[in-house]
PDB file as gemmi writes it, atoms N, CA and C in Angstrom:
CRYST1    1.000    1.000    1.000  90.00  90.00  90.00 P 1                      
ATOM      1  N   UNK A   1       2.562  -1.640  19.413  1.00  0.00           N  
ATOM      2  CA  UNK A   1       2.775  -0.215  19.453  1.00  0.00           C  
ATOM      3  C   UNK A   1       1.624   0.477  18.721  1.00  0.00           C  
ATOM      4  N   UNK A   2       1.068   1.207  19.460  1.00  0.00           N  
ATOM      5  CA  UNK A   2      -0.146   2.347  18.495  1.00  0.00           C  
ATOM      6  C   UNK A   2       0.512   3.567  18.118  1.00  0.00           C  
ATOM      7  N   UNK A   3       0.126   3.686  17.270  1.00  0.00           N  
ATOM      8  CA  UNK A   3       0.868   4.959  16.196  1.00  0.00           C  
ATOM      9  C   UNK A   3      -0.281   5.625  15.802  1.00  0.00           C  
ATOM     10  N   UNK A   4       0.139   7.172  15.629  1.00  0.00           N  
ATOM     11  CA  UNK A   4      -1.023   8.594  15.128  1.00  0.00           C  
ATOM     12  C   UNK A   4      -0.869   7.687  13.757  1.00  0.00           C  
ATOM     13  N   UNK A   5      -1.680   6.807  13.796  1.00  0.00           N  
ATOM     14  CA  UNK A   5      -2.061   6.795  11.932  1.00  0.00           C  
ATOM     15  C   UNK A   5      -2.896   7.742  10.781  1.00  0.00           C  
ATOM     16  N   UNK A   6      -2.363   7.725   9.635  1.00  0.00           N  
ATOM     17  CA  UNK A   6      -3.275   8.597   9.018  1.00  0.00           C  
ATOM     18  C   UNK A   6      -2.649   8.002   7.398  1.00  0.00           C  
ATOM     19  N   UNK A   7      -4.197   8.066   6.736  1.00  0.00           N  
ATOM     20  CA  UNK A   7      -3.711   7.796   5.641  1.00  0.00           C  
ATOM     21  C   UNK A   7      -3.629   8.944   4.116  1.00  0.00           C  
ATOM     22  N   UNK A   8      -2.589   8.563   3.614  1.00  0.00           N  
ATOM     23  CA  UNK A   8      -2.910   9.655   2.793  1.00  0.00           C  
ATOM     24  C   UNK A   8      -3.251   9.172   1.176  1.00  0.00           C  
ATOM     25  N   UNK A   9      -4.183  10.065   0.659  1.00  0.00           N  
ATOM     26  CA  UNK A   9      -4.671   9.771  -1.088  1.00  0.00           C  
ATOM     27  C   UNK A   9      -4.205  10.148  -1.827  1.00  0.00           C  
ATOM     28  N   UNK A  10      -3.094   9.555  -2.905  1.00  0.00           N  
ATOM     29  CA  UNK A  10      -2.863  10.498  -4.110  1.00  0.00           C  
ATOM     30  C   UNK A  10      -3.767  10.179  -5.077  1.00  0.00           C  
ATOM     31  N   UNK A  11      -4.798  10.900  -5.753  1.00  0.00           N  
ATOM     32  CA  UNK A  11      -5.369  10.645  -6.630  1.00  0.00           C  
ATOM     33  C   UNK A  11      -4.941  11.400  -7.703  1.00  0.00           C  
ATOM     34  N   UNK A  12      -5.152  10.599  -8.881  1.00  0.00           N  
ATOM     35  CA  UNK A  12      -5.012  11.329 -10.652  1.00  0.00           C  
ATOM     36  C   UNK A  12      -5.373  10.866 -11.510  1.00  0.00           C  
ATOM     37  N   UNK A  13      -5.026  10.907 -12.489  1.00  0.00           N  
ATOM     38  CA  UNK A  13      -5.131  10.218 -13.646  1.00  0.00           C  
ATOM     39  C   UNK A  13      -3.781   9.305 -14.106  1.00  0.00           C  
ATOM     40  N   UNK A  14      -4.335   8.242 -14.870  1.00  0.00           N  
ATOM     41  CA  UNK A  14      -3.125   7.517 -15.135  1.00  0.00           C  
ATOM     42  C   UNK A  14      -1.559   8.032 -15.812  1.00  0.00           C  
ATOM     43  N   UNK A  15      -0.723   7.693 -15.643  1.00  0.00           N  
ATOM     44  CA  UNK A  15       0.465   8.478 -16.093  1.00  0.00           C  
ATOM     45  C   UNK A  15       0.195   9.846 -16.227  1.00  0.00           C  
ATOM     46  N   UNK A  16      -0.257  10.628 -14.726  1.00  0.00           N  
ATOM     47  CA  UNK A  16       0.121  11.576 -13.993  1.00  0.00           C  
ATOM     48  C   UNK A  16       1.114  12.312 -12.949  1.00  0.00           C  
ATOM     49  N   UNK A  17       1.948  11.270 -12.746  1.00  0.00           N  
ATOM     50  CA  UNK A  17       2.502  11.522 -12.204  1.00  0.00           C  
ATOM     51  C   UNK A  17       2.464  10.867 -10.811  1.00  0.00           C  
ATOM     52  N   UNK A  18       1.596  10.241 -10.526  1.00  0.00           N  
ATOM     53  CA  UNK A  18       1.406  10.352  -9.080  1.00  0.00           C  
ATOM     54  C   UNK A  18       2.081   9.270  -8.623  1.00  0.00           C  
ATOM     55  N   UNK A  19       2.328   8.108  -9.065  1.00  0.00           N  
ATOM     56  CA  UNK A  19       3.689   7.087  -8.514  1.00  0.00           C  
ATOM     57  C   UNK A  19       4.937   8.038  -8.089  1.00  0.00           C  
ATOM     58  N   UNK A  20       5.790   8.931  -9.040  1.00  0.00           N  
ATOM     59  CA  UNK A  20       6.802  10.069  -8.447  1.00  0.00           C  
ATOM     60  C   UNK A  20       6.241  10.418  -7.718  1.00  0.00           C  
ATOM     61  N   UNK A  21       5.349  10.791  -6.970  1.00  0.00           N  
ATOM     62  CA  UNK A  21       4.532  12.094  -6.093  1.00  0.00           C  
ATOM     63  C   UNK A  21       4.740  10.345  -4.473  1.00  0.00           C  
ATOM     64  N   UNK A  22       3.978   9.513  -4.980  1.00  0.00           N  
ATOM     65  CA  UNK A  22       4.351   8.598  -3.876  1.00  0.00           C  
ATOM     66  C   UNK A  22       5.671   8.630  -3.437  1.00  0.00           C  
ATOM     67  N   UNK A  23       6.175   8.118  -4.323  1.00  0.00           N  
ATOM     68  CA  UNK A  23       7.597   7.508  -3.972  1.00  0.00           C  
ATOM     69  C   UNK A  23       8.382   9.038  -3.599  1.00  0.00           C  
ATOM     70  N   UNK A  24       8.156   9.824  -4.043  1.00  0.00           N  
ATOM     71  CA  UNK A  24       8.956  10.950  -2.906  1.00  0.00           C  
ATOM     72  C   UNK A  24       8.253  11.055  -1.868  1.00  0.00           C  
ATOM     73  N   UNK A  25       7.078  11.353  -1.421  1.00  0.00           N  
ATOM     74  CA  UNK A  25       6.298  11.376  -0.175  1.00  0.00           C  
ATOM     75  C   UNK A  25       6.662  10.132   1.278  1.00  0.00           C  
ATOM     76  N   UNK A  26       6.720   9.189   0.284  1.00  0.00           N  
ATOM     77  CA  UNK A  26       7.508   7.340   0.769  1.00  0.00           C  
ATOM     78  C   UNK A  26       8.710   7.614   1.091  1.00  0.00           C  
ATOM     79  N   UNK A  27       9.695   8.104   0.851  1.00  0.00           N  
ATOM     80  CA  UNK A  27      11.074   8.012   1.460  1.00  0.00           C  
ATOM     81  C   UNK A  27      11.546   9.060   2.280  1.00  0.00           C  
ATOM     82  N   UNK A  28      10.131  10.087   3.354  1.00  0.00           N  
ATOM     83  CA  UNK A  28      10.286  10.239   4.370  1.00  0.00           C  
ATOM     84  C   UNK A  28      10.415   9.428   5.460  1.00  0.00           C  
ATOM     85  N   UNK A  29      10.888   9.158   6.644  1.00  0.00           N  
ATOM     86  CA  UNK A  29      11.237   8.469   7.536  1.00  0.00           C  
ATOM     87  C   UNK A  29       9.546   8.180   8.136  1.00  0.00           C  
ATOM     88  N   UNK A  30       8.895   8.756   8.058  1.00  0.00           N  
ATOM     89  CA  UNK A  30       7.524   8.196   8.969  1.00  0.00           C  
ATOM     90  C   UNK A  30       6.009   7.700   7.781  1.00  0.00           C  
ATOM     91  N   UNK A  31       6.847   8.063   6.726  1.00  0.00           N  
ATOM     92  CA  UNK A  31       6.154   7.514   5.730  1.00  0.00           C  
ATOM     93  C   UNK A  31       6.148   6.163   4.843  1.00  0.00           C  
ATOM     94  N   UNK A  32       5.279   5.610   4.572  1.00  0.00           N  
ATOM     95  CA  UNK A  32       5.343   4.167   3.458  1.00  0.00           C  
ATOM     96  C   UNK A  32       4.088   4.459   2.555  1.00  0.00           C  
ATOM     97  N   UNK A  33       5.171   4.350   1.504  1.00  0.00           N  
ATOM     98  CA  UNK A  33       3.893   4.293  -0.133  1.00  0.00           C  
ATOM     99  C   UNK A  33       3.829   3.221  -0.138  1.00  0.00           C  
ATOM    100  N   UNK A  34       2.594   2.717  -0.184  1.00  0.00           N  
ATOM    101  CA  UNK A  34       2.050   1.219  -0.879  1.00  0.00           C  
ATOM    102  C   UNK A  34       1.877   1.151  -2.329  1.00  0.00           C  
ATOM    103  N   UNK A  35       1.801   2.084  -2.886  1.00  0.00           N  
ATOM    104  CA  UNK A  35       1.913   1.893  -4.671  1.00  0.00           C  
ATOM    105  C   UNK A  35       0.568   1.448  -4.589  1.00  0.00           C  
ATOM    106  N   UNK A  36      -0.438   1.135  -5.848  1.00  0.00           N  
ATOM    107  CA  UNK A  36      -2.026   1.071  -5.783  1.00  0.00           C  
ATOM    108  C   UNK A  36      -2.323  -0.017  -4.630  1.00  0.00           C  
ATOM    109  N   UNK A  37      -2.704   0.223  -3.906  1.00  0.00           N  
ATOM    110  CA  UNK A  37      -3.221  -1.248  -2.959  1.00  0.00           C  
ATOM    111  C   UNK A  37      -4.480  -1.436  -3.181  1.00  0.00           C  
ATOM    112  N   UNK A  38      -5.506  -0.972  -4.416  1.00  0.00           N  
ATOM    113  CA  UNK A  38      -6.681  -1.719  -4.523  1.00  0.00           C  
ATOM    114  C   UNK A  38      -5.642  -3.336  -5.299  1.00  0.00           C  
ATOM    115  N   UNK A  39      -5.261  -3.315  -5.488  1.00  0.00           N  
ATOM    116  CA  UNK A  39      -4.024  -4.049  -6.214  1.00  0.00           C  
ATOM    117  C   UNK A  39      -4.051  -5.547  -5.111  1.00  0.00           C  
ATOM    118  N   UNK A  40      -3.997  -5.448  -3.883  1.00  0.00           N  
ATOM    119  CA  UNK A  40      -3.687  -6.220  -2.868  1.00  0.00           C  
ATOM    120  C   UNK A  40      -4.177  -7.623  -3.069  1.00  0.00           C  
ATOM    121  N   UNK A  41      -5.323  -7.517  -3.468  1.00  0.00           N  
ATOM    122  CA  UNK A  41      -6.185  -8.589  -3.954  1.00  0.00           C  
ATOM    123  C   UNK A  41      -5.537  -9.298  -4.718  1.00  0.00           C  
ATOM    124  N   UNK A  42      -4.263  -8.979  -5.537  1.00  0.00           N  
ATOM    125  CA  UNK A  42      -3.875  -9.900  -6.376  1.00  0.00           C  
ATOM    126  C   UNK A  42      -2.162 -10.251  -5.789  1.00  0.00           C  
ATOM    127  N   UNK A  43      -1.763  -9.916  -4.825  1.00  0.00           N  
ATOM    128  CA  UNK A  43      -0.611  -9.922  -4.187  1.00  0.00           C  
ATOM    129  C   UNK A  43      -0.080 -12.011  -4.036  1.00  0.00           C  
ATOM    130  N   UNK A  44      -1.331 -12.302  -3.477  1.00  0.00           N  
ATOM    131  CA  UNK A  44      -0.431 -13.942  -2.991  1.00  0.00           C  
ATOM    132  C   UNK A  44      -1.342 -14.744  -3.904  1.00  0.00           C  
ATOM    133  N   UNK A  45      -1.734 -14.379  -5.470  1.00  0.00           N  
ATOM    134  CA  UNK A  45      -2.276 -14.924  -6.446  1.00  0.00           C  
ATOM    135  C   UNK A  45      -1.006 -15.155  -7.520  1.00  0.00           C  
ATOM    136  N   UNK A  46      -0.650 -16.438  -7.943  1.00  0.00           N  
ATOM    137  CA  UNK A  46       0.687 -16.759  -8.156  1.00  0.00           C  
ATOM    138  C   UNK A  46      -0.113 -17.694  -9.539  1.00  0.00           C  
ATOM    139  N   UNK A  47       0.172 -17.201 -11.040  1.00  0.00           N  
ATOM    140  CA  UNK A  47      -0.360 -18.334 -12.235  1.00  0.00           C  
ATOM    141  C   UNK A  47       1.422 -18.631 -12.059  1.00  0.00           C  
ATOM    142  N   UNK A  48       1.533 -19.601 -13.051  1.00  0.00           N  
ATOM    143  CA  UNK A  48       2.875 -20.136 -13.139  1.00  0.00           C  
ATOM    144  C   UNK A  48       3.915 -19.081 -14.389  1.00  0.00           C  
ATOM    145  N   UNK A  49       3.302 -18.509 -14.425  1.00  0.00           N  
ATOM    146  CA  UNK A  49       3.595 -17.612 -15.979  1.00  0.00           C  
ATOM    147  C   UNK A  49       4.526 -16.621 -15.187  1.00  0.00           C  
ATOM    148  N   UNK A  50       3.780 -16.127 -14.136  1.00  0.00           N  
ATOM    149  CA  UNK A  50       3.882 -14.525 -13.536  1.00  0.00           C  
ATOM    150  C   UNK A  50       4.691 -14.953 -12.202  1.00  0.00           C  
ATOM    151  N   UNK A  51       5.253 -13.519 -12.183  1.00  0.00           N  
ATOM    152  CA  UNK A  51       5.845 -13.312 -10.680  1.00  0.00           C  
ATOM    153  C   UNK A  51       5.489 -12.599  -9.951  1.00  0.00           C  
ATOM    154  N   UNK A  52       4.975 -12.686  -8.813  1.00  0.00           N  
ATOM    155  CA  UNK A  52       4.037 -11.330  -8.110  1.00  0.00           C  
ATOM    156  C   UNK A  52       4.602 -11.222  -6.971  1.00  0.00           C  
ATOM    157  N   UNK A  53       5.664 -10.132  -7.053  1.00  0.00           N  
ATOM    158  CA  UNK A  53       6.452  -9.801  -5.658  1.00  0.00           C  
ATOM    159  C   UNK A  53       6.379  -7.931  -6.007  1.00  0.00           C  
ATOM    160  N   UNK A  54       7.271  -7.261  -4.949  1.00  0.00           N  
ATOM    161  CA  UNK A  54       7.385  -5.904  -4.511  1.00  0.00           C  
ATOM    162  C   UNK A  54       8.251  -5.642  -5.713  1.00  0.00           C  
ATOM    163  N   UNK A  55       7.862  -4.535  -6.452  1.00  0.00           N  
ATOM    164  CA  UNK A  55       8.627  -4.156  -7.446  1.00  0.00           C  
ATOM    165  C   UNK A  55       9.948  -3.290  -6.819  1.00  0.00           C  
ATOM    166  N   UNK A  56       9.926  -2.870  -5.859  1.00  0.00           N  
ATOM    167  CA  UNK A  56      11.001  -2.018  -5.480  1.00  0.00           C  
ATOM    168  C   UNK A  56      11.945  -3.276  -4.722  1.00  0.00           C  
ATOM    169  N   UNK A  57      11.966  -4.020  -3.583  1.00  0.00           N  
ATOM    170  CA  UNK A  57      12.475  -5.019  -2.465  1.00  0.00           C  
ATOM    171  C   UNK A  57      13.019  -6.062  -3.419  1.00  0.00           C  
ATOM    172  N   UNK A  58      11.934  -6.823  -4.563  1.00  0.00           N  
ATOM    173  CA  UNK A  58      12.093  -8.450  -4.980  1.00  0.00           C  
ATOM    174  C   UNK A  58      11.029  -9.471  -4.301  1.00  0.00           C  
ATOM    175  N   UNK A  59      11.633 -10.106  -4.499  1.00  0.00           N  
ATOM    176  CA  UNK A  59      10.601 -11.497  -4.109  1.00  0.00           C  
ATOM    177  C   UNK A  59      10.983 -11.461  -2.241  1.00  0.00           C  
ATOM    178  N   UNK A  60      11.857 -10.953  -2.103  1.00  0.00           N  
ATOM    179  CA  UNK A  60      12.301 -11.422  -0.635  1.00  0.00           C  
ATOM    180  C   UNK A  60      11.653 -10.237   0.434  1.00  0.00           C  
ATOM    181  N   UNK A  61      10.905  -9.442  -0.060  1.00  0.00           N  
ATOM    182  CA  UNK A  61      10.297  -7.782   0.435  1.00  0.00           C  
ATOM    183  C   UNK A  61       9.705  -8.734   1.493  1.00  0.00           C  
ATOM    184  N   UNK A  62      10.493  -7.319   3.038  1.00  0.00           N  
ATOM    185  CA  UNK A  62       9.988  -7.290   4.102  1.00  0.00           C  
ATOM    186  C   UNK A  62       8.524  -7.383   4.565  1.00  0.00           C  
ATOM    187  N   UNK A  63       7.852  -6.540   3.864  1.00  0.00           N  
ATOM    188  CA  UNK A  63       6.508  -6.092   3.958  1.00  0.00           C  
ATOM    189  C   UNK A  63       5.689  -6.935   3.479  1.00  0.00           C  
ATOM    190  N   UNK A  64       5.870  -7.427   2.000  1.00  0.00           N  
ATOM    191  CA  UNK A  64       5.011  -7.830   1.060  1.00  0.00           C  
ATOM    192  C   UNK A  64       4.851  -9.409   0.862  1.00  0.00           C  
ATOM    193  N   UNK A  65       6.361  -9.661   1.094  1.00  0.00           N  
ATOM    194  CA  UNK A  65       6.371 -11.030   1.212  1.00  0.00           C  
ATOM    195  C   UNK A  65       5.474 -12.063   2.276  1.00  0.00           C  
ATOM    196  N   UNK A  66       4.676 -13.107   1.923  1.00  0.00           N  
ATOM    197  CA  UNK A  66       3.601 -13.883   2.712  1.00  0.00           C  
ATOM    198  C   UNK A  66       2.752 -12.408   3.147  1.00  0.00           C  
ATOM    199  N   UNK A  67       2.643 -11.759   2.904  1.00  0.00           N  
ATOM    200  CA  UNK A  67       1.761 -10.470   3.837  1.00  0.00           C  
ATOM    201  C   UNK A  67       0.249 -11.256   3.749  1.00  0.00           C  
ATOM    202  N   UNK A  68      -0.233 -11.344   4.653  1.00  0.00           N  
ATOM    203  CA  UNK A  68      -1.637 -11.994   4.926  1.00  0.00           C  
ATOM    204  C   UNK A  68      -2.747 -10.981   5.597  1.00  0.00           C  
ATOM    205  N   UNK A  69      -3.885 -10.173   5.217  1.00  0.00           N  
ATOM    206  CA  UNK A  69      -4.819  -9.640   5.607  1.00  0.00           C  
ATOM    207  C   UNK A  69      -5.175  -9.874   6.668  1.00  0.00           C  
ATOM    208  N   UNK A  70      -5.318  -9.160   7.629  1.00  0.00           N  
ATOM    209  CA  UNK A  70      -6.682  -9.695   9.103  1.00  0.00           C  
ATOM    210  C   UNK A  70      -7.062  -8.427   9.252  1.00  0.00           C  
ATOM    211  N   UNK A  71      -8.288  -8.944   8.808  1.00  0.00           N  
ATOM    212  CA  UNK A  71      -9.515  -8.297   8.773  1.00  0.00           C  
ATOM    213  C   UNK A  71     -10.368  -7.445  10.464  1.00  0.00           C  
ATOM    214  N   UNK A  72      -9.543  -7.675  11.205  1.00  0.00           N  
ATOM    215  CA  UNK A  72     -10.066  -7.419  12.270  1.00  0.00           C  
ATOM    216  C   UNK A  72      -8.659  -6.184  12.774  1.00  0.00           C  
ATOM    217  N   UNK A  73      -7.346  -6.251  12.579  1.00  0.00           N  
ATOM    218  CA  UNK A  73      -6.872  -4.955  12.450  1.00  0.00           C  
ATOM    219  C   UNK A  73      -7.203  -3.664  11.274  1.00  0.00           C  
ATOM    220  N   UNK A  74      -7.374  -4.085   9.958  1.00  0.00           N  
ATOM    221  CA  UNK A  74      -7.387  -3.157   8.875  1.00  0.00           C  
ATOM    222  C   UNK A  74      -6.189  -3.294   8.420  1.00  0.00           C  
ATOM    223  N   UNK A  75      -6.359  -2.681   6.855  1.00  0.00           N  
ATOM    224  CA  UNK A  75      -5.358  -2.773   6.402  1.00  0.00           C  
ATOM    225  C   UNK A  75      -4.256  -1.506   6.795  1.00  0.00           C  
ATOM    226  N   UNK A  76      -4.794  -0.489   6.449  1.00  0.00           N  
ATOM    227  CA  UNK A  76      -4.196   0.771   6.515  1.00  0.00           C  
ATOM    228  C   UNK A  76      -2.900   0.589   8.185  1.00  0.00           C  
ATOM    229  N   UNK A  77      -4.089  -0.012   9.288  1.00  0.00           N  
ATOM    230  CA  UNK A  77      -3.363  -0.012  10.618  1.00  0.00           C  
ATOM    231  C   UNK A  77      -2.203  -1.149  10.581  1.00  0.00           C  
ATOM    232  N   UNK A  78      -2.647  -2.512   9.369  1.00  0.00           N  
ATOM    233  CA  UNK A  78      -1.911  -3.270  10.018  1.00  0.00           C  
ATOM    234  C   UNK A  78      -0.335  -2.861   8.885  1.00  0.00           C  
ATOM    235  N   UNK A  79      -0.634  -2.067   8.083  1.00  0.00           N  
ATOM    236  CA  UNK A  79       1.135  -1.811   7.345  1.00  0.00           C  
ATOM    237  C   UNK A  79       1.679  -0.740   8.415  1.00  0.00           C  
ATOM    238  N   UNK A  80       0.559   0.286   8.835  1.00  0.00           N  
ATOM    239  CA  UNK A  80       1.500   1.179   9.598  1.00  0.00           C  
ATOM    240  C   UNK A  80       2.309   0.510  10.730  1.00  0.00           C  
ATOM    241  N   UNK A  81       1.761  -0.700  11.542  1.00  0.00           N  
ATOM    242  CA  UNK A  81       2.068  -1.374  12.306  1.00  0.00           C  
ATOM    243  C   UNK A  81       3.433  -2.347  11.732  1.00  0.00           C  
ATOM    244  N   UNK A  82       3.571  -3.222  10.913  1.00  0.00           N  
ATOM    245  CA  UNK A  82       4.445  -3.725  10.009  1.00  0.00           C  
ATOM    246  C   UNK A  82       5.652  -2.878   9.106  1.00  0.00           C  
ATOM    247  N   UNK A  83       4.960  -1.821   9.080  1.00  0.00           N  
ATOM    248  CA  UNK A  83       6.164  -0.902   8.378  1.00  0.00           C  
ATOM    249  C   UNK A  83       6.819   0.140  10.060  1.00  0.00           C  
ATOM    250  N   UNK A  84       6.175   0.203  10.993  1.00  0.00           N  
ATOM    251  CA  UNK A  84       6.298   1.491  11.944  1.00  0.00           C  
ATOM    252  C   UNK A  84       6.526   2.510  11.245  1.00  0.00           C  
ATOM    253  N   UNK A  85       5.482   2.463  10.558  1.00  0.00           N  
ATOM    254  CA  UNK A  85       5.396   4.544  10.105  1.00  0.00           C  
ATOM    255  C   UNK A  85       4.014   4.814  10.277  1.00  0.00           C  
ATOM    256  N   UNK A  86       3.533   5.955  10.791  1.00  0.00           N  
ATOM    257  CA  UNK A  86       2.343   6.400  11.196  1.00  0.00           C  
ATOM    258  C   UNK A  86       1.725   7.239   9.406  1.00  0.00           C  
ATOM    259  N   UNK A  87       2.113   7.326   8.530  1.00  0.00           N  
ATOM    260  CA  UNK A  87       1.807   7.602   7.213  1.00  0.00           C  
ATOM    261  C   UNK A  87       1.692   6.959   6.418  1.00  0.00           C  
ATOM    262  N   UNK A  88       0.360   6.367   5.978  1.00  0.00           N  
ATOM    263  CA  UNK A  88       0.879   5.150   4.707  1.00  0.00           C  
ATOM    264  C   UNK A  88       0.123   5.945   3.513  1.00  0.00           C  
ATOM    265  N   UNK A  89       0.620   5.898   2.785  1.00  0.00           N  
ATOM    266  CA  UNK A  89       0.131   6.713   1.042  1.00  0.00           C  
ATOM    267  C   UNK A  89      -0.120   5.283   0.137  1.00  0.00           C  
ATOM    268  N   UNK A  90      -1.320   6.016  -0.575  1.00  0.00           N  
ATOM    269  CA  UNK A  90      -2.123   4.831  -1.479  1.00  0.00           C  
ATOM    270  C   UNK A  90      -2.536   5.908  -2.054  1.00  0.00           C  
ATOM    271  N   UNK A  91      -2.112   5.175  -3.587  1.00  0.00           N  
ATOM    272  CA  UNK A  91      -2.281   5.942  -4.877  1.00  0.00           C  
ATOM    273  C   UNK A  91      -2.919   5.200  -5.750  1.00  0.00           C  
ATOM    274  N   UNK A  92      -3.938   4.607  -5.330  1.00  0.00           N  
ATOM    275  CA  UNK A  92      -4.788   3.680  -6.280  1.00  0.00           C  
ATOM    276  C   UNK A  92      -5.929   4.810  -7.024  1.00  0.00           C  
ATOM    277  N   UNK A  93      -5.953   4.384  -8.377  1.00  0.00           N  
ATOM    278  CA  UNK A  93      -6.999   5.170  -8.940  1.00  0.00           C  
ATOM    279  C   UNK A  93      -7.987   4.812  -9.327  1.00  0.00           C  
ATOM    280  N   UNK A  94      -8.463   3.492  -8.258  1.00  0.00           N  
ATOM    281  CA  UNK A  94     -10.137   3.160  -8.400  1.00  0.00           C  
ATOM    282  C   UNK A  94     -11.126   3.746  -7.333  1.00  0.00           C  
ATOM    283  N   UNK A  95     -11.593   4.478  -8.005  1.00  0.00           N  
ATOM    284  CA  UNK A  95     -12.663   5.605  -7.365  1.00  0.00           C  
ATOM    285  C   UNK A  95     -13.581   4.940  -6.065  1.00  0.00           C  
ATOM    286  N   UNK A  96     -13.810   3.343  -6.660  1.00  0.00           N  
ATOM    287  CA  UNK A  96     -14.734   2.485  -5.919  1.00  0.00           C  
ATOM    288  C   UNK A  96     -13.705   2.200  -4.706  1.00  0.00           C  
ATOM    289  N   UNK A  97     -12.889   1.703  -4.990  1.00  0.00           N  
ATOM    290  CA  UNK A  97     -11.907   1.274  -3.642  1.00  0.00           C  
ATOM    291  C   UNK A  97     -11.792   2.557  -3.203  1.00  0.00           C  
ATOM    292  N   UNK A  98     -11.428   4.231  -3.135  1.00  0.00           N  
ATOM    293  CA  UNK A  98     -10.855   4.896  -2.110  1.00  0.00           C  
ATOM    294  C   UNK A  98     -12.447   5.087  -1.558  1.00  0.00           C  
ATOM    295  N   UNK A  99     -13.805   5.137  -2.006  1.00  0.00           N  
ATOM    296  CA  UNK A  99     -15.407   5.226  -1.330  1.00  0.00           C  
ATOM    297  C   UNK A  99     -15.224   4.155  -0.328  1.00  0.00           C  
ATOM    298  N   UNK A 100     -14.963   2.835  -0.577  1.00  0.00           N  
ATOM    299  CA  UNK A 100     -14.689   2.370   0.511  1.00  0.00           C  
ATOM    300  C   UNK A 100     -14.158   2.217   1.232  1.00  0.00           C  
ATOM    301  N   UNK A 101     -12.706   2.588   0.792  1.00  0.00           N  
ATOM    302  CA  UNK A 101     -11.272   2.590   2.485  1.00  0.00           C  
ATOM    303  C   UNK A 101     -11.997   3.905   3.152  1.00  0.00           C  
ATOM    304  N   UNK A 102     -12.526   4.944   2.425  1.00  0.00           N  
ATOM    305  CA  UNK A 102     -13.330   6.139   3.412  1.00  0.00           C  
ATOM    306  C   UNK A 102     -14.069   6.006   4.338  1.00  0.00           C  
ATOM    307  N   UNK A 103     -14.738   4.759   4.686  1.00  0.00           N  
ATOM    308  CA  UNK A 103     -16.021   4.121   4.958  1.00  0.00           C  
ATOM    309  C   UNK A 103     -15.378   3.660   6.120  1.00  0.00           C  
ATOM    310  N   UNK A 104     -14.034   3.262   6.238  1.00  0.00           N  
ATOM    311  CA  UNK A 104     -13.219   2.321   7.027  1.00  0.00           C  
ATOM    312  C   UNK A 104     -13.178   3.401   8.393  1.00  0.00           C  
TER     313      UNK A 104                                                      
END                                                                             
């Protein structure tokens, strides 16, 4: 299924607010907050200490769970595709990662 994708930026400063600003924006019906996804990189990186699952779902999250990159859909397309919402919000506040999802 192709979907009007579009992504949206919350940018701020740290404990600004902008996780609330996601997560209400996220629990519209055509929307999904990803919470920081420069973050992603550390998603299926497992020390024995730590637990690295979806803070909202658990270890058993639809989305997040085994979620594997391919590089040849994108990321942005392949959650809208996996979530079916044409809105995905990313509130990461590394300046370097949103220069490059721009680029995308």
């Amino acid at each position: 299924m192709t979907l009007n994708k579009k992504v949206i930026f919350i940018c701020g400063a740290p404990h600004s607010g902008s996780t609330l600003l996601g997560l209400i924006l996220g629990s519209h019906s055509k929307c999904f907050y990803t919470g920081e996804l420069n973050k992603i990189k550390f998603l299926n990186i497992l020390e024995e200490h730590e637990d690295k699952y979806c803070k909202t779902c658990g270890p058993n999250c639809p989305i997040w769970n085994n979620f594997t990159l391919d590089d040849e859909i994108g990321l942005y397309n392949q959650l809208s595709e996996k979530t079916n919402k044409p809105n995905i919000i990313d509130s990461t506040k590394n300046i370097d990662w949103l220069k490059t999802q721009k680029k995308k």
